[in-house]
N, C-alpha and C positions, 0 to 999 in steps of 0.2 A: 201226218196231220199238218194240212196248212197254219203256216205261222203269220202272226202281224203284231205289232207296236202302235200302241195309241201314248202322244206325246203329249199332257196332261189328262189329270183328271179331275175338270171341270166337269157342270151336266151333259155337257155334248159329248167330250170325251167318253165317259161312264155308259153313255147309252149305245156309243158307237163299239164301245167292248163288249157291251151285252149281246148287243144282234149278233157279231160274229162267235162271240164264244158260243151262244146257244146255237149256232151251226155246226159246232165243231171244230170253232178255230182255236188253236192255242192264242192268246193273247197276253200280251204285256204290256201294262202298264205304266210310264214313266210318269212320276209326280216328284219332284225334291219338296215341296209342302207335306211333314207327317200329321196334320192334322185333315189336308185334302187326302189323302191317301185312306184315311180311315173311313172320312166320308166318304169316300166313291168303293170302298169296300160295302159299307151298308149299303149302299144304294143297287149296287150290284144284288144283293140278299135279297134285297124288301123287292126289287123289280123279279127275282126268281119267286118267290114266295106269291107276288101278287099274280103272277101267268099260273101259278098251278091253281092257284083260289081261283082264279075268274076261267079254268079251262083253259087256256091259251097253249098252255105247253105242260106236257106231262111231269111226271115227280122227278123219273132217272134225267129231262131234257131239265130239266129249273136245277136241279143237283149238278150236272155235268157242265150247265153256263158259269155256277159259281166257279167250278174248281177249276174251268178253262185259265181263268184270269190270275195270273201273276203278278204284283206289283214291285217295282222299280224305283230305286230314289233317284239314279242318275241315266242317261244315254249311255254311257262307257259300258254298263253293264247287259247291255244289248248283242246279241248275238250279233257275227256278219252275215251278209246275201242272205236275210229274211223275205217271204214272198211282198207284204205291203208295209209299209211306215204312215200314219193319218195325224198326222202334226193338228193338234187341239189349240195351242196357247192363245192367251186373249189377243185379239185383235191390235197389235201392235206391230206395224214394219218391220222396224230394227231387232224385234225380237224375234219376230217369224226368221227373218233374215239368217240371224245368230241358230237358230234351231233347228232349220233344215238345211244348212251351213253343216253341222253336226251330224246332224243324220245323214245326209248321203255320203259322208265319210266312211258309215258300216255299209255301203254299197248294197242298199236292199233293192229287188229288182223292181220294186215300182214303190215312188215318193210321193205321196199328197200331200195338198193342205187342206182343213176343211173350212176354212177362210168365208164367211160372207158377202165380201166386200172387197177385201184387197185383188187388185190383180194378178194372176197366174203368170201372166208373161213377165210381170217388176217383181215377182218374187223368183223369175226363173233366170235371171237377167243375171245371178250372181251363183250360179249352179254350175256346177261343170256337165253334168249330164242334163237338159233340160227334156232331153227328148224320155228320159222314165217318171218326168216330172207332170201332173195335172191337180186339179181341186177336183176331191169329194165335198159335196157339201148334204150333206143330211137335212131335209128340212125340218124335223120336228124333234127335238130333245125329250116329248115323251110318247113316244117310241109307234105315233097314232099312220104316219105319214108311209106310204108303201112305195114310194120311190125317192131315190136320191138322184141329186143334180151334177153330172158332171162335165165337168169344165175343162175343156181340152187347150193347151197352151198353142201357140202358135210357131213352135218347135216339138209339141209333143208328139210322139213317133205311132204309128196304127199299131207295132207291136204294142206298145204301152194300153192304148187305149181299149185293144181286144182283151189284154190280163185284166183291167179294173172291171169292164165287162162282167167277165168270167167271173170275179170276185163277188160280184152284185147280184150277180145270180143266183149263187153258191150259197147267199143266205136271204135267196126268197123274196125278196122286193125288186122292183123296178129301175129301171132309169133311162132317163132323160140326157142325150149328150147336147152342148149347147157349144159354143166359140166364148173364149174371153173377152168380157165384154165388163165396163163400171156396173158393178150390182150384179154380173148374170143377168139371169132372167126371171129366177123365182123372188130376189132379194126385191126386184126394185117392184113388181110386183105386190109382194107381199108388205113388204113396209108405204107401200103410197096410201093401203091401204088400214092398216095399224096409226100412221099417221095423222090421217084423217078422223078415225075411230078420236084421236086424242085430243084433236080440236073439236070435237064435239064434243069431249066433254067437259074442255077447258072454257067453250062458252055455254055451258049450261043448258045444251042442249038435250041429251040426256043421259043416265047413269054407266056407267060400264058394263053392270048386268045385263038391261036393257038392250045398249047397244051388242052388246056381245050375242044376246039370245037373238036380236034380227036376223045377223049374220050368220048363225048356223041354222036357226029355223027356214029360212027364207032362202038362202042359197048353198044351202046341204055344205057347210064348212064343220068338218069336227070338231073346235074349238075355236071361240071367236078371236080377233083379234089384240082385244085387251089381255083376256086373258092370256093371250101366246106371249105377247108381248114378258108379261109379268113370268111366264114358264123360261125365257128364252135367258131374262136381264134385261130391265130397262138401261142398262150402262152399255151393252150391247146394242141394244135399236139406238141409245142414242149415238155411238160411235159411227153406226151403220149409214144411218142418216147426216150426219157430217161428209162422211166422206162421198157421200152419192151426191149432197149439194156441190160439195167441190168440184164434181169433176160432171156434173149434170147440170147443177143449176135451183133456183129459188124452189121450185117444187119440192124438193126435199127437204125444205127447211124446217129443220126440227121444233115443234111449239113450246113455247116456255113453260108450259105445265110438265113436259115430259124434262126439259133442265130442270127447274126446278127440284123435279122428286128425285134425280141421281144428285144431287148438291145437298137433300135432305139424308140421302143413304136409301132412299125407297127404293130396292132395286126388284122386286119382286120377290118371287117364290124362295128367292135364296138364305133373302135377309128378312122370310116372313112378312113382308107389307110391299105393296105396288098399287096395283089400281085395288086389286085384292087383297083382303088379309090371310093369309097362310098360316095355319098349326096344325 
């Protein structure tokens, strides 16, 4: 049985152990948080539980995604030479840094991060192996999106790139290979337009429901923009959004509606309130 390591678990994290476990992957969990550990155990359940309810996946595939998953308090407790490692932790440099610093020390043969934003090449800058190093990035945290983005370093080797490949296929969705670039391709995409979505509703232009149901009635998106937003973390888009003005410019200028509501705690789906109310 293929094995992998997902390094938090946050909602991306969580959703990224699902899809493989329900392939057939052994998975391991790294959380030192025991109260995330528990949440991303539930979450794990109710996502097996909701694919046999809505047909998705049969009763032995929703039984076999839970048991896939193992959870982990620390790295150390990580087997060596695992097939993939998918480094989750929030959107912070120094930490990324600090944690795939750590994990390529168990020498697993291919190292992601699933990073929105940071660059592949500054976080591979401090790796000893760069060439088994690139970004998965998953675009949807709940679980709607059939391809993931990846982001090949500019020392990442075609060995590397044909295994992440092979991995992606292995559980059934797509992908997209792109060059390292500020934002990818899907981020700055996808947030020019969540952005926008925010300024309109920050000058009253119209509701979130509203503008949410244009966007998928009108141009077949699964879920609107606000609401992703509010699925993803508004502390997230707005991290996102800083760092794409930095190194792109006033377009990504985050609206004050959206600081504001991470300065309130409204972070979405997580913490119950965003643009949405969540229970």
């Amino acid at each position: 049985m293929a094995k992998m390591a997902v390094l938090g678990a946050g909602v991306m994290g969580t959703s990224i152990a699902y899809r493989f476990s329900l392939s057939g992957w052994e998975v391991l969990v790294v959380e030192p948080n025991p109260s995330q550990r528990e949440r991303s155990k539930e979450s794990v359940i109710s996502l097996a539980a909701d694919g046999i309810r809505q047909s998705k996946v049969t009763e032995p595939q929703g039984v076999r995604s839970v048991n896939n998953v193992e959870y982990l308090e620390t790295l150390s407790q990580l087997p060596q030479a695992i097939d993939l490692i998918v480094e989750c932790v929030p959107e912070d440099t120094d930490l990324k840094f600090k944690v795939l610093k750590e994990a390529e020390a168990l020498d697993p043969k291919v190292l992601t991060t699933s990073s929105a934003s940071i660059s592949v090449n500054l976080l591979a800058k401090y790796l000893d192996h760069p060439e088994r190093f690139l970004g998965l990035h998953f675009l949807d945290p709940n679980l709607e999106s059939k391809v993931v983005e990846v982001v090949r370093g500019g020392l990442t080797s075609e060995t590397t790139l044909k295994a992440v490949l092979s991995y992606i296929t292995s559980i059934g969705i797509e992908s997209s290979t792109i060059l390292d670039s500020p934002g990818f391709a899907s981020s700055r995409l996808e947030i020019a337009l969540a952005l926008e979505a925010m300024r309109m509703v920050e000058e009253s232009v119209s509701t979130p429901q509203d503008i949410d149901r244009l966007i998928t009635h009108a141009f077949g998106h699964v879920v609107g923009p606000l609401m992703q937003s509010d699925m993803l973390g508004l502390d997230v888009r707005l991290e996102t959004a800083i760092r794409l003005q930095e190194s792109l410019g006033e377009r990504f200028r985050p609206p004050q509606l959206l600081i504001d509501m991470v300065q309130q705690g409204r972070l979405g789906k997580k913490c119950g309130e965003g643009f949405y109310r969540w229970s």
